[in-house]
NUTORMAR-817311 format. One record per residue (C-alpha): residue in three letters; z, y, x; chain; residue number from 1. Coordinates in nm, 3 decimals. Each point is the difference from the previous one (the first is absolute). Layout:
<pts>
<pt "ala", <Z, Y, X>, "A", NUM>
...
</pts>
This chain:
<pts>
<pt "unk", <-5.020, -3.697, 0.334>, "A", 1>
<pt "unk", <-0.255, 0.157, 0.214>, "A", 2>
<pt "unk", <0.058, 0.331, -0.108>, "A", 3>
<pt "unk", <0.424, -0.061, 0.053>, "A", 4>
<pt "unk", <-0.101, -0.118, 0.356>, "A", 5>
<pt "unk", <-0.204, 0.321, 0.084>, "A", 6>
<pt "unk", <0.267, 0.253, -0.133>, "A", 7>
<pt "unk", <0.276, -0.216, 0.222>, "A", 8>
<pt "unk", <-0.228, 0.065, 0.301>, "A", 9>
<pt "unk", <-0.057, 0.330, -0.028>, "A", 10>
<pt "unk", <0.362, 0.038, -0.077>, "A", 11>
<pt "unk", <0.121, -0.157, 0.305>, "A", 12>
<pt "unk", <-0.287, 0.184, 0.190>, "A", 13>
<pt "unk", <0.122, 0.343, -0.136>, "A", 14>
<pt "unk", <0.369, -0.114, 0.118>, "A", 15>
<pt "unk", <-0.112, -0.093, 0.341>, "A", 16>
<pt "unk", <-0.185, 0.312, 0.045>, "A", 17>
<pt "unk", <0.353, 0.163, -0.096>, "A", 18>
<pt "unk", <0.180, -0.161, 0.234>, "A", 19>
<pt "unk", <-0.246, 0.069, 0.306>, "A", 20>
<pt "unk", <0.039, 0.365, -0.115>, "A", 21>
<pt "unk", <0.316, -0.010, 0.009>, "A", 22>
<pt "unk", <0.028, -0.101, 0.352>, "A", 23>
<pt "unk", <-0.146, 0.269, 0.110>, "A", 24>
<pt "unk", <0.330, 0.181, -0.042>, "A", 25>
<pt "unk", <-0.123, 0.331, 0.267>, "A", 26>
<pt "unk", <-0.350, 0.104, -0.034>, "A", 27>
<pt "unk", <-0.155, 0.250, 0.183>, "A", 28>
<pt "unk", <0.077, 0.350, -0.095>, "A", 29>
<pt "unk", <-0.236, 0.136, -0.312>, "A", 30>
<pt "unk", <-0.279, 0.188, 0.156>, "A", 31>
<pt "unk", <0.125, 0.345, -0.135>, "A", 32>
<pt "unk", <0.319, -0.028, 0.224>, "A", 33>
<pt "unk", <-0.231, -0.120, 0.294>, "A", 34>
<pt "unk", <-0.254, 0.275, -0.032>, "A", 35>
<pt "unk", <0.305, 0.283, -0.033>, "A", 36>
<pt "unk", <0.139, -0.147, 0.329>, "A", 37>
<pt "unk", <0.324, -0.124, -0.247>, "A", 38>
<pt "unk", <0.247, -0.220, 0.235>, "A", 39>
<pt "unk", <0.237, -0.159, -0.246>, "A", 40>
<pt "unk", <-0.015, -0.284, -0.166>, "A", 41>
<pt "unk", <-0.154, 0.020, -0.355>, "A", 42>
<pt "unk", <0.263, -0.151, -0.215>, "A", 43>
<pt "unk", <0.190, 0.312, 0.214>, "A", 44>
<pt "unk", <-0.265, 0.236, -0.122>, "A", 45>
<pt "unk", <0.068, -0.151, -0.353>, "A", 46>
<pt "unk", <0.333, 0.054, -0.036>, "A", 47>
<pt "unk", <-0.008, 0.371, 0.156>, "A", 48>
<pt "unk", <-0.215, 0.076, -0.242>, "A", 49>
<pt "unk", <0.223, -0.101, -0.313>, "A", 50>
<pt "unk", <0.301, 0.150, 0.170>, "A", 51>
<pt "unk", <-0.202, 0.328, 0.010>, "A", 52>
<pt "unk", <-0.057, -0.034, -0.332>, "A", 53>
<pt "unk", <0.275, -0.033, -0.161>, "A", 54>
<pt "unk", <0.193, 0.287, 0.267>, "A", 55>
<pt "unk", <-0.316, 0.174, -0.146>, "A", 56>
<pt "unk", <0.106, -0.095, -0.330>, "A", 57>
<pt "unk", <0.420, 0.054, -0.001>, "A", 58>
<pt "unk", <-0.081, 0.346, 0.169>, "A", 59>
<pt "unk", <-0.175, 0.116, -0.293>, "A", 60>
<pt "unk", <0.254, -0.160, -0.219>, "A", 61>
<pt "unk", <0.296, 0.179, 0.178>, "A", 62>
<pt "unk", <-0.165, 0.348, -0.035>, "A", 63>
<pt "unk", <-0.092, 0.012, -0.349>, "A", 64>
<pt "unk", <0.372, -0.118, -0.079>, "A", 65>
<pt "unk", <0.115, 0.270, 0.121>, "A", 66>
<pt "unk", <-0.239, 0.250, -0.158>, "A", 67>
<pt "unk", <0.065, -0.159, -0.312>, "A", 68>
<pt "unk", <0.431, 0.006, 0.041>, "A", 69>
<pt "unk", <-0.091, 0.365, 0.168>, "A", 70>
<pt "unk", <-0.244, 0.152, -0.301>, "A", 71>
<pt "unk", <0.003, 0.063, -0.355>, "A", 72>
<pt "unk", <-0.360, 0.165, 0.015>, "A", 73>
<pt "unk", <-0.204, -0.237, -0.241>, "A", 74>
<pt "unk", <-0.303, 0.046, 0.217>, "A", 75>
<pt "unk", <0.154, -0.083, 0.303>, "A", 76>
<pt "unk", <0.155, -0.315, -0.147>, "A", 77>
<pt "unk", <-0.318, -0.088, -0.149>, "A", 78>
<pt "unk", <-0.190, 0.016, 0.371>, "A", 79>
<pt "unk", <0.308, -0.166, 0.142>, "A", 80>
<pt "unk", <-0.066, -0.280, -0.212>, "A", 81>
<pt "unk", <-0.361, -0.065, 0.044>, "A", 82>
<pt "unk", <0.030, 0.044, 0.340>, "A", 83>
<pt "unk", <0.233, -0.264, 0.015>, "A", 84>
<pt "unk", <-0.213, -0.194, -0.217>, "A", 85>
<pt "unk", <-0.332, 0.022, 0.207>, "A", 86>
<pt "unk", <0.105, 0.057, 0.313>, "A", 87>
<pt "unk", <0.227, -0.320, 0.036>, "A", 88>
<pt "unk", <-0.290, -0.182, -0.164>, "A", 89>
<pt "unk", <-0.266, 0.123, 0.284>, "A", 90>
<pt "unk", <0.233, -0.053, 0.267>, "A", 91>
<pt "unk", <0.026, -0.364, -0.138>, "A", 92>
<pt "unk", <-0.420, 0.008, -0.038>, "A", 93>
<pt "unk", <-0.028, 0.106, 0.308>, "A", 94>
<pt "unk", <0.182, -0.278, 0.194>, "A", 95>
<pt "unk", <-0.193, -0.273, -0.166>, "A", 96>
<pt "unk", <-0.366, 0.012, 0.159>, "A", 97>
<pt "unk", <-0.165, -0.267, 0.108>, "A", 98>
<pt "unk", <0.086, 0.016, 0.377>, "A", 99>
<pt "unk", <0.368, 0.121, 0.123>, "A", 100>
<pt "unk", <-0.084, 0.260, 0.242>, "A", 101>
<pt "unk", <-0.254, 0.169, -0.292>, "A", 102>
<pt "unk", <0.296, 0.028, -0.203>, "A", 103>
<pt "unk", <0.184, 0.152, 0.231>, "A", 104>
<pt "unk", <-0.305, 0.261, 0.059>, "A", 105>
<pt "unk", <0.037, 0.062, -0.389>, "A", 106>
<pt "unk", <0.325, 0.076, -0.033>, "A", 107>
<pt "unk", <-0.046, 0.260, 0.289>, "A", 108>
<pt "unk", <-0.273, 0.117, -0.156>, "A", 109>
<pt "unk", <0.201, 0.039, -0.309>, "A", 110>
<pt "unk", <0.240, 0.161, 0.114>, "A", 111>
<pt "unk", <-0.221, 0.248, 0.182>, "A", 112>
<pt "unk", <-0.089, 0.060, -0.356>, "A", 113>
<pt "unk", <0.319, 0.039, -0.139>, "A", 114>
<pt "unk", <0.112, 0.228, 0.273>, "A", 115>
<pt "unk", <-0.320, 0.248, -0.063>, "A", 116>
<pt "unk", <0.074, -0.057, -0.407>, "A", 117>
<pt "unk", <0.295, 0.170, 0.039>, "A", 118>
<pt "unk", <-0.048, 0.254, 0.278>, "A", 119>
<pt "unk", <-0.320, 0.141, -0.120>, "A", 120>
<pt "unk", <-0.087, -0.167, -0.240>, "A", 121>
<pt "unk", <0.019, 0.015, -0.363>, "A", 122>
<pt "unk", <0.375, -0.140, 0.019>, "A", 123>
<pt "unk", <0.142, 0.289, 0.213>, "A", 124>
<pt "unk", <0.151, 0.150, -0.254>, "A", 125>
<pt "unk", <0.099, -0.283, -0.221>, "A", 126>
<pt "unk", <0.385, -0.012, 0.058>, "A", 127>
<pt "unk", <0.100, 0.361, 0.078>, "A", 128>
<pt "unk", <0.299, 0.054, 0.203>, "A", 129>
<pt "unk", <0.011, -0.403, 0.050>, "A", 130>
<pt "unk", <-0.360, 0.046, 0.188>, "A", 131>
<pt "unk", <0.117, 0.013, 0.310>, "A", 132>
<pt "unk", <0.201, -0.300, -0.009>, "A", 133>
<pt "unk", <-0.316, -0.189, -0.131>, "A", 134>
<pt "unk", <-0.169, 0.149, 0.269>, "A", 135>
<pt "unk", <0.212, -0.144, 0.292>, "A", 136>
<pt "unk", <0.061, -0.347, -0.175>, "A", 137>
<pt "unk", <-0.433, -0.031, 0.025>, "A", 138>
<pt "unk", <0.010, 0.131, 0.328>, "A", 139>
<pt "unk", <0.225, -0.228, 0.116>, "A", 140>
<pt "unk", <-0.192, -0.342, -0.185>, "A", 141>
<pt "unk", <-0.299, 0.151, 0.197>, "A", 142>
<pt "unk", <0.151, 0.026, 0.314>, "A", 143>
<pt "unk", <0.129, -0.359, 0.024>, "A", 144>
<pt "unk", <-0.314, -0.146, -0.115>, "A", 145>
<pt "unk", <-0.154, 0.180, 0.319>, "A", 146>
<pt "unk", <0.261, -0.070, 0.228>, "A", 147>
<pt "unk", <-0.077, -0.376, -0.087>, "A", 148>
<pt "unk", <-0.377, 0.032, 0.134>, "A", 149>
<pt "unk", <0.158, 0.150, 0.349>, "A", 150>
<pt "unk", <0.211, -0.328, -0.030>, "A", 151>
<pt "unk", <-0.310, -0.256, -0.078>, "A", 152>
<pt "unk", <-0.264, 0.164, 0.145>, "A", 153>
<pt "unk", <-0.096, 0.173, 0.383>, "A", 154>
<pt "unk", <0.068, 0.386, -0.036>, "A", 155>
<pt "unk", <-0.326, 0.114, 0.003>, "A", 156>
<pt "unk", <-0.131, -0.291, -0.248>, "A", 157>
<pt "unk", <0.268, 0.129, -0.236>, "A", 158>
<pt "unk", <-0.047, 0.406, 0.047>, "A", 159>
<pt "unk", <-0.384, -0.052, -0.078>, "A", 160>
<pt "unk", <0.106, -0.236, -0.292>, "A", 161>
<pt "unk", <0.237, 0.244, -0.177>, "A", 162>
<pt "unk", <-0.258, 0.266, 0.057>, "A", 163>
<pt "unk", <-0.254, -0.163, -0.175>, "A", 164>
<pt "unk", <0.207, -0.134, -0.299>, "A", 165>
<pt "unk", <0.170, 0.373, -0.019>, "A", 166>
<pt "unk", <-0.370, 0.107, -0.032>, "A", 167>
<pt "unk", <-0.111, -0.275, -0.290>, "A", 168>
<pt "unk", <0.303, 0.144, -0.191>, "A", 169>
<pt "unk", <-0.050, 0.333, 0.029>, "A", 170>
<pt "unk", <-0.366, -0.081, -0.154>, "A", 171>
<pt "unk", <0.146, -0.255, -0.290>, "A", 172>
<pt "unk", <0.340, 0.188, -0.050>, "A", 173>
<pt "unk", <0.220, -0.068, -0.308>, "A", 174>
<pt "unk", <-0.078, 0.189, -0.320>, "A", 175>
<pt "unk", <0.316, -0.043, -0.251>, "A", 176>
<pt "unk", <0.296, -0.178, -0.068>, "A", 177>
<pt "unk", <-0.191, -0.254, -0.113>, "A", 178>
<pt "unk", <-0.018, -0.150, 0.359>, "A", 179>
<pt "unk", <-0.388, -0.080, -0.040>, "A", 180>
<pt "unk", <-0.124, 0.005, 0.350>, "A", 181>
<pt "unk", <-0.258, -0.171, 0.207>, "A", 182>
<pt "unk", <0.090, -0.303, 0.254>, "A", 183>
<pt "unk", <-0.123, -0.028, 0.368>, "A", 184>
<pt "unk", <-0.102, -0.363, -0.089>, "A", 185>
<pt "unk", <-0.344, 0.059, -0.037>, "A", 186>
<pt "unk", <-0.008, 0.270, 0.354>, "A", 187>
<pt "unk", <0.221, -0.284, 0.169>, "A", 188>
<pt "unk", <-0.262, -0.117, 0.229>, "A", 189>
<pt "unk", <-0.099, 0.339, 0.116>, "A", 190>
<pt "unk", <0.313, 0.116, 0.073>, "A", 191>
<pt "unk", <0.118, -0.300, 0.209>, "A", 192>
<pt "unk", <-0.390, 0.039, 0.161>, "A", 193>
<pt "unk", <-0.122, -0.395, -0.076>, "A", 194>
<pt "unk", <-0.254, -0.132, -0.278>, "A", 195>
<pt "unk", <0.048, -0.026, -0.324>, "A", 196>
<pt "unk", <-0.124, -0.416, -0.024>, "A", 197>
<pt "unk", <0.238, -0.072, 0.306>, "A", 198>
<pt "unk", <0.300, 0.172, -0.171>, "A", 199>
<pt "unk", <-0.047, -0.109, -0.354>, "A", 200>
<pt "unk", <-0.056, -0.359, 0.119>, "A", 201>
<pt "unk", <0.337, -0.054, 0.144>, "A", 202>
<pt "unk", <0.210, -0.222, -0.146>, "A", 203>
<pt "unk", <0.379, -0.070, 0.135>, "A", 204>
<pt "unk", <0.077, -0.367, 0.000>, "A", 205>
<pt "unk", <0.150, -0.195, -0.359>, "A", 206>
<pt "unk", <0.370, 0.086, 0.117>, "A", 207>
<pt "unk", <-0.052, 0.357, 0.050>, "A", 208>
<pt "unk", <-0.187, -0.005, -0.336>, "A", 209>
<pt "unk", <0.336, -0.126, -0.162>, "A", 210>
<pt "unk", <0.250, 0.198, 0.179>, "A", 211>
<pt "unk", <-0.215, 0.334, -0.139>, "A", 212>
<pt "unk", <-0.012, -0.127, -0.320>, "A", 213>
<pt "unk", <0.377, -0.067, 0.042>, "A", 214>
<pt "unk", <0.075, 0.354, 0.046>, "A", 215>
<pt "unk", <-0.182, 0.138, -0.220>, "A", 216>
<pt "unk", <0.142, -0.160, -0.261>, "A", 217>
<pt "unk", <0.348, 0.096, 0.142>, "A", 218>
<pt "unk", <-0.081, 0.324, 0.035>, "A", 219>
<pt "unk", <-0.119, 0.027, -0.387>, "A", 220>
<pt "unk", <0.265, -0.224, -0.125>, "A", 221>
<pt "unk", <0.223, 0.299, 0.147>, "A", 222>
<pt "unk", <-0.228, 0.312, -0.184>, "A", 223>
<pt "unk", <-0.034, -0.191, -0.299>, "A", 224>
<pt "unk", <0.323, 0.078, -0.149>, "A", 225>
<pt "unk", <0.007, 0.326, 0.113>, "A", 226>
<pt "unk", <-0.366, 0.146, -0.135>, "A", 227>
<pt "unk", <0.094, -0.133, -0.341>, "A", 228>
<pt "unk", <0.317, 0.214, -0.005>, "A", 229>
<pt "unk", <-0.205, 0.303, 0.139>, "A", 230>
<pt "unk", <-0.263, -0.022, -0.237>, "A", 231>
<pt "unk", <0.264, -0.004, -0.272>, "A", 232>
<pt "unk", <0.198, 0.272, 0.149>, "A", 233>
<pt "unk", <-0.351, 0.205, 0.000>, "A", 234>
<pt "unk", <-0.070, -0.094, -0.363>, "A", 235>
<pt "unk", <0.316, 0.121, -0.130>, "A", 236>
<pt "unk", <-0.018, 0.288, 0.192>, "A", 237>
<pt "unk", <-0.360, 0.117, -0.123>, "A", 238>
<pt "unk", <0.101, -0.139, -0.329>, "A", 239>
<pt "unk", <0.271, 0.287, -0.060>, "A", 240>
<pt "unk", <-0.174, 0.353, -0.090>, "A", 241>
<pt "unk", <0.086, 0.340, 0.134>, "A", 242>
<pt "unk", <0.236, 0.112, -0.301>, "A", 243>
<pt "unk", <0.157, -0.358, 0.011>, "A", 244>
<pt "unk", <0.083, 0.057, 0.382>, "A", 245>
<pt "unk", <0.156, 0.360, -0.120>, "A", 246>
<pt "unk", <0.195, -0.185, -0.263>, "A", 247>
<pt "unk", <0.140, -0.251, 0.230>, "A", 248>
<pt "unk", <0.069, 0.284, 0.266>, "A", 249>
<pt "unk", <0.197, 0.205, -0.191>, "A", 250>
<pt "unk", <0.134, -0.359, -0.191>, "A", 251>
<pt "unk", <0.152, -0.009, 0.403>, "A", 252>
<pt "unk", <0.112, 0.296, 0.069>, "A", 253>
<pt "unk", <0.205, -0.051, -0.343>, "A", 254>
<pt "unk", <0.115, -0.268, 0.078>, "A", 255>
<pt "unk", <0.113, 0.154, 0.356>, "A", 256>
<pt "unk", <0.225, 0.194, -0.190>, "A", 257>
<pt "unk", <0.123, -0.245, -0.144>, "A", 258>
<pt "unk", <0.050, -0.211, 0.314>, "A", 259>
<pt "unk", <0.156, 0.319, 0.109>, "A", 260>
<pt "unk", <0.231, 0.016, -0.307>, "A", 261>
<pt "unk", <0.131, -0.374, 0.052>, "A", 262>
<pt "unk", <0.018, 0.079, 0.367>, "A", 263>
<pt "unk", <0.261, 0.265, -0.077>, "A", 264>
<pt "unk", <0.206, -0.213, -0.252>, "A", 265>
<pt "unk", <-0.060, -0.288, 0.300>, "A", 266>
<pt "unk", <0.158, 0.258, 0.226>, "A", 267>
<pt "unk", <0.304, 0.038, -0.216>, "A", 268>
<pt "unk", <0.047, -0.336, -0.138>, "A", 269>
<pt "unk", <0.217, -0.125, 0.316>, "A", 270>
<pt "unk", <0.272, 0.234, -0.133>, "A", 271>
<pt "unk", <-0.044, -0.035, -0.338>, "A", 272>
<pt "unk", <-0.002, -0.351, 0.068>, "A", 273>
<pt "unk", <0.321, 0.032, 0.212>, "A", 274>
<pt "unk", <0.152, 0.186, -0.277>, "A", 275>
<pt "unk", <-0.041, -0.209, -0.256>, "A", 276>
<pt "unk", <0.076, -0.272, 0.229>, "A", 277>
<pt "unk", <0.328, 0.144, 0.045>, "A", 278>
<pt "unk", <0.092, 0.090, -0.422>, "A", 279>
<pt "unk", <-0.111, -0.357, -0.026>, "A", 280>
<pt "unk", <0.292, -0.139, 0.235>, "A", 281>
<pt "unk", <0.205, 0.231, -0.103>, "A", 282>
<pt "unk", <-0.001, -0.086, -0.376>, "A", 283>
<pt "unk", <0.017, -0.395, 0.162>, "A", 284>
<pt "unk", <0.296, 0.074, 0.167>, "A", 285>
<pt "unk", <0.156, 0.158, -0.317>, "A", 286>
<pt "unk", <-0.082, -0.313, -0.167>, "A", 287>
<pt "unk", <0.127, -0.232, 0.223>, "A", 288>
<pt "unk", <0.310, 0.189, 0.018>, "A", 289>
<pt "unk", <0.017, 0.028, -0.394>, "A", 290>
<pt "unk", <-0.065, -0.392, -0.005>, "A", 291>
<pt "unk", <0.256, -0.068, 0.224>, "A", 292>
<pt "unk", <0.293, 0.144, -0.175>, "A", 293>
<pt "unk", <-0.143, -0.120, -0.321>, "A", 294>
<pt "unk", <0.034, -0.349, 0.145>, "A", 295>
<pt "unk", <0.320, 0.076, 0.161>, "A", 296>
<pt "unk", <0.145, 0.126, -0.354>, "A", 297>
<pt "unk", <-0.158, -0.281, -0.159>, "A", 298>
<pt "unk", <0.196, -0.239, 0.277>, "A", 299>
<pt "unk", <0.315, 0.164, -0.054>, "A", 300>
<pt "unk", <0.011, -0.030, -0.363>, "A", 301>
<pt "unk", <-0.150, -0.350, -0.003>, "A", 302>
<pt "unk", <0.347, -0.053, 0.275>, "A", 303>
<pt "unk", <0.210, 0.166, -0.246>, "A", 304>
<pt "unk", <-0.132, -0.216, -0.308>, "A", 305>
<pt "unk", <0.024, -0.314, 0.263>, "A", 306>
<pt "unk", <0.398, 0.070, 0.047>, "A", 307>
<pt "unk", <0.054, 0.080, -0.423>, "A", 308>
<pt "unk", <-0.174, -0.333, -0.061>, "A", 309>
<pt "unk", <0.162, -0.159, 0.265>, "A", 310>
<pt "unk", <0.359, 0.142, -0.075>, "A", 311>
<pt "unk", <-0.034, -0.111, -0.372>, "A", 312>
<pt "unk", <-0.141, -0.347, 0.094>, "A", 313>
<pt "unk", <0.331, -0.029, 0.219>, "A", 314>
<pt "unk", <0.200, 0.115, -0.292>, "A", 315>
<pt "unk", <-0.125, -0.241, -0.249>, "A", 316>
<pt "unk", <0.030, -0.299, 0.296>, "A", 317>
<pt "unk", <0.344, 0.105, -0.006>, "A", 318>
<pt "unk", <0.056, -0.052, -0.355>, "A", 319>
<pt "unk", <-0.139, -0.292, -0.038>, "A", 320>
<pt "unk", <0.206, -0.110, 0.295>, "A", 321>
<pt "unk", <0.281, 0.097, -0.170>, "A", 322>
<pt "unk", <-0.069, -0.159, -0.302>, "A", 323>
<pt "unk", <-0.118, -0.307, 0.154>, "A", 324>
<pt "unk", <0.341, -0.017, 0.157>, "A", 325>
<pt "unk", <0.206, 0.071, -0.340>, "A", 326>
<pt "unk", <-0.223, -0.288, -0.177>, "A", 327>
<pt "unk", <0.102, -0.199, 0.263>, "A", 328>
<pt "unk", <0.356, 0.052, 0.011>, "A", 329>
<pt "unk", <0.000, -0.054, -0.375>, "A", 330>
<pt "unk", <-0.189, -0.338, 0.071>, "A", 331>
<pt "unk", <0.209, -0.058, 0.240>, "A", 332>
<pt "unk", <0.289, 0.033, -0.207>, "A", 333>
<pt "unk", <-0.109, -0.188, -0.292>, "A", 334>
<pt "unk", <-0.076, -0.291, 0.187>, "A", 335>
<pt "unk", <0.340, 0.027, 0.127>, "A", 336>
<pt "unk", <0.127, 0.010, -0.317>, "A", 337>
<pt "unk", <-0.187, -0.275, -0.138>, "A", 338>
<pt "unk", <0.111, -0.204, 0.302>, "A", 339>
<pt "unk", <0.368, 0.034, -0.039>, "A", 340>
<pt "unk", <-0.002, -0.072, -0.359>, "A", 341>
<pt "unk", <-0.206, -0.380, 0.094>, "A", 342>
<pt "unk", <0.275, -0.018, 0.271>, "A", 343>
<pt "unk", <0.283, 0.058, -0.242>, "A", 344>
<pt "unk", <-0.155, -0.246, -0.233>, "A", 345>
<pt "unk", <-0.087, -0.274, 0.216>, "A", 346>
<pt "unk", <0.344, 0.086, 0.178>, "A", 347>
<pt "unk", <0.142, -0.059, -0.312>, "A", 348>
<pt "unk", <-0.192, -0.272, -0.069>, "A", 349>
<pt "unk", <0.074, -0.203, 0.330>, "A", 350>
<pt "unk", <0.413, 0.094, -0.082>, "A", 351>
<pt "unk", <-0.039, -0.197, -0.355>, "A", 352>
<pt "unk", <-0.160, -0.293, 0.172>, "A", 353>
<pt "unk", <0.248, 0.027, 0.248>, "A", 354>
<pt "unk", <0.247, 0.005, -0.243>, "A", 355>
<pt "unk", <-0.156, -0.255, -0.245>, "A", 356>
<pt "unk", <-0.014, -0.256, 0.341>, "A", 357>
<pt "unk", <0.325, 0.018, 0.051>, "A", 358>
<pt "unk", <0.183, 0.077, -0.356>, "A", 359>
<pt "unk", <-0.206, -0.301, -0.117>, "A", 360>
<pt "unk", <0.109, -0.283, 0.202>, "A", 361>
<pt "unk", <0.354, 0.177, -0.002>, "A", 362>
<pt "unk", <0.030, -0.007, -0.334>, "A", 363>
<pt "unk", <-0.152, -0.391, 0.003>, "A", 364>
<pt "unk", <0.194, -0.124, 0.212>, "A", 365>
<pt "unk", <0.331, 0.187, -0.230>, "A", 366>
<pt "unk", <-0.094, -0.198, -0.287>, "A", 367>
<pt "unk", <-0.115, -0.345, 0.167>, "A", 368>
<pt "unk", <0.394, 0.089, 0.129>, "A", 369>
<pt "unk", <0.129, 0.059, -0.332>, "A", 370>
<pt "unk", <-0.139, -0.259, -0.137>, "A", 371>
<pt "unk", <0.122, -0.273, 0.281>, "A", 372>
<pt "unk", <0.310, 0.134, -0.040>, "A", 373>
<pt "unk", <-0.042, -0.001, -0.350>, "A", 374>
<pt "unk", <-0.061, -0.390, -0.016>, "A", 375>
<pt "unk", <0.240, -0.075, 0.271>, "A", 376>
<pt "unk", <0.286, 0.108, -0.190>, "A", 377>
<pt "unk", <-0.095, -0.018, -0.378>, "A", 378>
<pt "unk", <0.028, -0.402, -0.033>, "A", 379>
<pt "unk", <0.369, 0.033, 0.150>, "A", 380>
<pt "unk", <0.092, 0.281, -0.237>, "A", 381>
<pt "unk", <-0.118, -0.230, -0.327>, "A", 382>
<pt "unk", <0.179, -0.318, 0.153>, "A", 383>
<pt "unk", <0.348, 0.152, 0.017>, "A", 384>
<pt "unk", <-0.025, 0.120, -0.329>, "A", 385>
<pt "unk", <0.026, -0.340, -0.172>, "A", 386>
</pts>
């Protein structure tokens, strides 16, 4: 529990101790920028210094693009490449010393170097015609870098500053493409004219700590990519021998014959394509047309067969008509027949009753006449007899 209660405090102190530093969010200016006679602000100083850098950096970049899209030499690729290599990682070396305004003293002292590398140096013939376009890209890195002392510093502070670095390089100059050079770090306190415990012993504030650690990360989170690709570019590069290099060179200038070849059928495909274009609708139109008067002879005898089959379907209507009516008359006419015959028979029938009604009682009351006149007179008749 003891133990728990110990780490806690020293914890909290650490925090504490944090947050006091933290306060402190503008500190006096490091004692290399006070000794130079440096007016800006350091965080200022810091961020010049990684915006050199990296100008430092994309100007190299730039160049060697264009020697490599500009060259087919192997050689000259090959320096192109390290140079690009190296010199993008110094420029990036160069910007991360322990104080802001010593890195900016590096990178003008590097590029002091680079200028004299390939001037006189042993780079002053490394790119051939392309030379003097390396040449003025190196001049004009240098020549910023100095104009920025003018800027930061008094004029005669900065002429007696440049002097004296131009000097130091001149004595530690660059040897290869290889980039390995010396730094002004460990001449820094001489040149800005102070002691080396002073300037060593400054220390920016916790902020400024984190805001250079910031960029730095930034500005390698940026090269990262970039140096991998580089290096692999360079390895491929060195990995291919002379003959291969002939092979694939005359591999390319086949195959810009070639190109050439397709470029001339290219050329002439817009006709040939119009031509055919033209056979194509041609033989479409002679289709359509043979299509159509297929279809129309088609529609003309399916009319024709239409009026046949309708003619003969009016024919047989008719003769069934016909004989409808002639089986209808004879119907007709038998049930005619049939009827007069039961009207002659019940005709006759209805006479004899008729008749029989009154014959009957006719002939009835004849003999019920007879025979009253019968009795009437037959007892007389036998009486006179006697």
């Amino acid at each position: 529990m003891q133990g728990s209660s110990s780490r806690q405090l020293v914890l909290v102190g650490f925090v504490v101790g944090l947050a006091a530093c933290s306060l402190n969010t503008r500190s006096a200016p490091p004692t290399a920028m006070a000794a130079a006679g440096v007016t800006l602000p350091p965080d200022r100083v810091q961020i010049d210094a990684f915006e050199a850098s990296r100008r430092f950096a994309l100007t190299i970049e730039q160049t060697t693009q264009v020697i490599l899209d500009s060259s087919d030499d192997p050689n000259v690729r090959r320096r192109a490449m390290l140079w690009r290599m190296n010199g993008v990682a110094a420029a990036q070396d160069a910007a991360f010393r322990f104080d802001p305004f010593v890195s900016m003293l590096d990178l003008y002292a590097l590029s002091e170097q680079q200028r004299r590398f390939f001037t006189d140096g042993g780079g002053k013939a490394h790119f051939g015609d392309l030379q003097p376009l390396v040449v003025a890209r190196v001049t004009e890195t240098h020549s910023a870098l100095r104009e920025y002392f003018t800027r930061a510093l008094p004029a005669a502070r900065a002429d007696s500053m440049a002097a004296e670095l131009d000097a130091w390089a001149e004595r530690h100059p660059i040897e290869d493409e290889l980039f390995g050079r010396a730094t002004v770090t460990s001449v820094a306190a001489r040149v800005i004219r102070t002691d080396e415990t002073s300037l060593f012993s400054a220390v920016g504030d916790v902020q400024s700590r984190l805001r250079s650690l910031d960029g730095r990360v930034a500005v390698l989170q940026q090269s990262l990519a970039k140096q991998i690709s580089w290096q692999a570019e360079y390895l491929a590069a060195q990995a291919l021998s002379a003959s291969r290099v002939d092979s694939l060179l005359g591999a390319t200038t086949k195959l810009a014959g070639a190109v050439d070849r397709i470029s001339l059928v290219a050329e002439g495909a817009p006709d040939l394509v119009h031509g055919e274009r033209t056979a194509v609708m041609a033989g479409i139109s002679a289709e359509r047309k043979a299509v159509l008067a297929g279809v129309s002879e088609e529609r003309m005898a399916v009319l024709a067969a239409l009026d046949q089959q309708r003619d003969l379907v009016f024919q047989e209507l008719s003769r069934q008509r016909a004989a409808t009516m002639k089986e209808s008359e004879a119907l007709v006419t038998r049930l005619m027949d049939r009827s007069s015959e039961r009207l002659d028979r019940l005709v006759d029938h209805l006479v004899g009753r008729i008749a029989l009604l009154i014959v009957l009682p006719l002939a009835v009351g004849i003999v019920i006449l007879a025979i009253a006149i019968f009795a009437v007179f037959w007892p007389r008749t036998r009486v006179v007899v006697r």
